[in-house]
N, C-alpha and C positions, 0 to 999 in steps of 0.2 A: 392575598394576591401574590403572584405569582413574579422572580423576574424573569422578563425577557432578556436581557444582558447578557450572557454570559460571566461565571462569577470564576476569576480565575485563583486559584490554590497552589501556594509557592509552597509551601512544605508538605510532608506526610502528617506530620502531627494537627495542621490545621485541616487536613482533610479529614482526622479526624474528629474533630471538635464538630463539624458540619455537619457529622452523621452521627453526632450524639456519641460518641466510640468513648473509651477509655485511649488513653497515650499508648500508642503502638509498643512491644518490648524493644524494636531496636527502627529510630529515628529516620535510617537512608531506606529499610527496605522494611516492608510489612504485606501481610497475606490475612484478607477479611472474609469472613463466611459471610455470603452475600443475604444468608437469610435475616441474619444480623442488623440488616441495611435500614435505616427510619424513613418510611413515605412520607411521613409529615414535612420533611423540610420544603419552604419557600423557593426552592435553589433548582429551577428545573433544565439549566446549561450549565457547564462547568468547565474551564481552560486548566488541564494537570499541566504544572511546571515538571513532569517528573513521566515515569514511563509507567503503562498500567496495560496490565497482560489480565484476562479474566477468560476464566470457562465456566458458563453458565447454562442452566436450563429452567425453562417454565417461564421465558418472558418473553411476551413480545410487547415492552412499550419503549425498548432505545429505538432513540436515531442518530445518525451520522450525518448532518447537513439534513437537508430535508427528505432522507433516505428513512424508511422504516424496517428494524433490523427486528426476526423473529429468531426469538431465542428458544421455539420449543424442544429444538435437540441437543445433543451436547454441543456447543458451539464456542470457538476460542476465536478471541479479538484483541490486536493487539494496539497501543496509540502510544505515539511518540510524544515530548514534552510541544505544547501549542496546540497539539489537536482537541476540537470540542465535542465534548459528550453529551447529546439533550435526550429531556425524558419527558414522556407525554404527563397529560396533567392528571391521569388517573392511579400517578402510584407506583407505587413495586407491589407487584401483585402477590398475593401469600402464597404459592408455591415455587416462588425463586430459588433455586438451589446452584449452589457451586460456591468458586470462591473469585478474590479479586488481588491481585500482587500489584502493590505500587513500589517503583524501584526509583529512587532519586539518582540522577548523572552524580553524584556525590559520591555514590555509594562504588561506582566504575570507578572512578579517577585512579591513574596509576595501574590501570590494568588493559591488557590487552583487548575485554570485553570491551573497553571506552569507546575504541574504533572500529571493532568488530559487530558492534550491535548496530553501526549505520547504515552493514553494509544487509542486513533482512529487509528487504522489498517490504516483507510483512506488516512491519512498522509504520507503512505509510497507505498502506489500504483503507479504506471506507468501511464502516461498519459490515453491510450489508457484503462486504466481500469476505467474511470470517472464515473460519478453519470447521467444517465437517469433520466432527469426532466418529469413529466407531468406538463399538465398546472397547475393546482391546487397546486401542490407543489412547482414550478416553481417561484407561488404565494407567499405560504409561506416564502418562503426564501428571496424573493425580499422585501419583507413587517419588516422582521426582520434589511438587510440590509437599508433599507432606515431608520428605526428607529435607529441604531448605526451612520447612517449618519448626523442622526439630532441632535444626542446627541453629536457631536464632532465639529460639525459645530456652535454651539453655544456656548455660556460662557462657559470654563471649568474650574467646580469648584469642589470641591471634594468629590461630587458623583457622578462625571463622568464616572471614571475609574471603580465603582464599576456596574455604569447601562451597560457599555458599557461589561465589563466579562459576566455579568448576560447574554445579548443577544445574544454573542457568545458561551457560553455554551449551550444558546438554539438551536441555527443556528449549531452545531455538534454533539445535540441529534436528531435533525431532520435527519442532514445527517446519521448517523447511521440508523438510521429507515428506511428512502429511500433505504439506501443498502441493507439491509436484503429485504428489497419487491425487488428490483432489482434481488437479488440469488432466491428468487423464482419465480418471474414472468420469467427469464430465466432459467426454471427447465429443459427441453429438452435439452438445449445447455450444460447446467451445466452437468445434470447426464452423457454427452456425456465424457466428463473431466474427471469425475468420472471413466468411462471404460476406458480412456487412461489411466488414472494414475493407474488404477490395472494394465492392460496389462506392463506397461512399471516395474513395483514392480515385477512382474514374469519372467521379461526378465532380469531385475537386477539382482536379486537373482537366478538365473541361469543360469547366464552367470561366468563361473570361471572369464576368461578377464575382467570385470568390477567389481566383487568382488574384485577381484588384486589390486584394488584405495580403500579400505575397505569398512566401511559402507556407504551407500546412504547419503546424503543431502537432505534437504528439498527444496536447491536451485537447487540440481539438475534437481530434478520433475519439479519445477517449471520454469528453461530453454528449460526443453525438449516441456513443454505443453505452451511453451511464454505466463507464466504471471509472474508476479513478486509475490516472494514467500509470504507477507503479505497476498493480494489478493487472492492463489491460497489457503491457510490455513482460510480465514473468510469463502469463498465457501464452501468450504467442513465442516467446522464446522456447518453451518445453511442448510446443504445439510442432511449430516451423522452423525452428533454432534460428530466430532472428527476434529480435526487438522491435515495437512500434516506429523509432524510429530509421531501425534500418529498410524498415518494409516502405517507407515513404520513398527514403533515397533509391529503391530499386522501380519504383513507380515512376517515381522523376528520373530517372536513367532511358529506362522505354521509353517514356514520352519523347524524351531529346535526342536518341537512337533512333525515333520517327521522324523527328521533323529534321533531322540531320540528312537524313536519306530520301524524303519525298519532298522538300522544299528547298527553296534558296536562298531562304532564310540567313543572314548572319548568325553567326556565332551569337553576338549580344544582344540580338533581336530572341533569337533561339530562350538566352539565358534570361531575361525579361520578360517574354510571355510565358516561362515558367515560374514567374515568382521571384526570380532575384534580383536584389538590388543592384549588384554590383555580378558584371563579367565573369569577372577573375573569381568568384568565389563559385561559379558555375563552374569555371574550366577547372579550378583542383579538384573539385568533386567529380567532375566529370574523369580526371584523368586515374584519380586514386581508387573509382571503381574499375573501372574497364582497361588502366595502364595505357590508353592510348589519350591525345587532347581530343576535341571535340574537331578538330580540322585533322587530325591523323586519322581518325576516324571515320570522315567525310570523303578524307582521299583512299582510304583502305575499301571503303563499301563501291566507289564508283569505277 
């Protein structure tokens, strides 16, 4: 039997022990041939305390939340410490190929990487939102991992740790790169997202019933349009050079640009059937977009 819990994994060596493995050669950071991997274990969710970058092909039985993630192309994914990884109950299938990097916050400490790695959006994606290898790039990144392989697999002395950051900061500027050609070589499907998430911003903001829960969220958009809200703000940033949620605040700007000009609405009647709780957090918003208050405004239009 299987558990349904989630089994969470505070070190790299006990993740090893769970997959049957041998003790990794070095404790904070290790790199697994996934073909390597045992389907037998009982363990079909798993919480890393630790960060786990993988590029794989030939599966499709991950999920991400109740997302099903096809791994038949080369495919890179990346999970921050907390995120869960679940797998269906039929297995690692026998032609899983690639590998799998666990990297312990242990192994940053004292390095620029420590702060630098929170700031990859990547990190915080959904399975189903992975990285589209080509071959070539495919390349790149395999060529980077096999050199962090070779630097750990042998003496480690103490410019280890420093070659081995250097190549990992390389291997998450690459992926950074790949993503942004990924938002535009999906520019069709993208700009499609684009027209839902207007569509659903005019149906928000004019629907009184949903105003009634205040202002929008960014995670809301990004549940109604299944992605996860990191992901669905880098799209639209390298789409429209705006974030999800600046695209909100220009929606709520119009709106209040209208009722400012076709009603007699007060100001905090104004800010209130927009969602806001409080006036004053209308008027700085209102004033920090358009530099004028929402009554310089009122008196400028009339």
């Amino acid at each position: 039997m299987t558990h349904s819990k989630p089994y969470r994994i505070k070190t790299i060596n006990e993740g090893y022990r769970l997959l049957g493995l041998q003790n990794p050669h070095h404790p904070l950071i290790s790199i697994i041939d996934v073909a390597n991997l045992k389907s037998e274990s009982n363990v079909n969710a798993v919480i890393f305390d630790f960060y786990a970058v993988s590029l794989k092909r030939g599966c499709d039985n991950l999920l991400y939340g109740q997302q099903k993630y096809d791994f038949d192309g080369g495919l890179m994914a990346f999970m921050s410490p907390g995120q869960i990884l679940r797998g269906e109950e039929n297995g690692t299938p026998p032609d899983l190929r690639g590998w799998m990097m666990f990297i312990h916050p242990d192994f940053l400490w004292n390095t620029a990487l420590a702060k630098k790695i929170k700031q990859y959006d990547y990190f915080g994606y959904a399975t189903n939102e992975a990285l589209f290898l080509s071959e070539k790039e495919e390349s790149i990144i395999n060529n980077i991992v096999d050199n962090i392989k070779l630097e750990f697999n042998n003496n480690i002395d103490k410019f280890s740790q420093d070659v081995v950051i250097a190549q990992l900061e390389l291997l998450f500027t690459y992926a950074q790169r790949f993503y942004e050609r990924q938002f535009i070589a999906r520019k069709i499907t993208n700009n499609s997202i684009v027209s839902k998430l207007e569509d659903l911003l005019n149906d928000y903001f004019d629907n009184e019933a949903l105003l009634s829960n205040g202002l929008p969220t960014v995670q809301y958009f990004a549940d109604n349009l299944n992605l996860s809200a990191k992901y669905l703000s880098s799209m639209l940033k390298q789409l429209t050079g705006k974030t999800t949620q600046e695209h909100i605040h220009e929606k709520l700007i119009e709106k209040a640009k209208d009722k400012l000009s076709t009603t007699e609405l007060s100001v905090s009647e104004i800010a209130f059937g927009l969602g806001f709780e409080h006036s004053q957090s209308f008027n700085k918003l209102f004033k920090t977009k358009t530099k004028q208050s929402p009554l310089e405004f009122r008196a400028s239009f009339n």
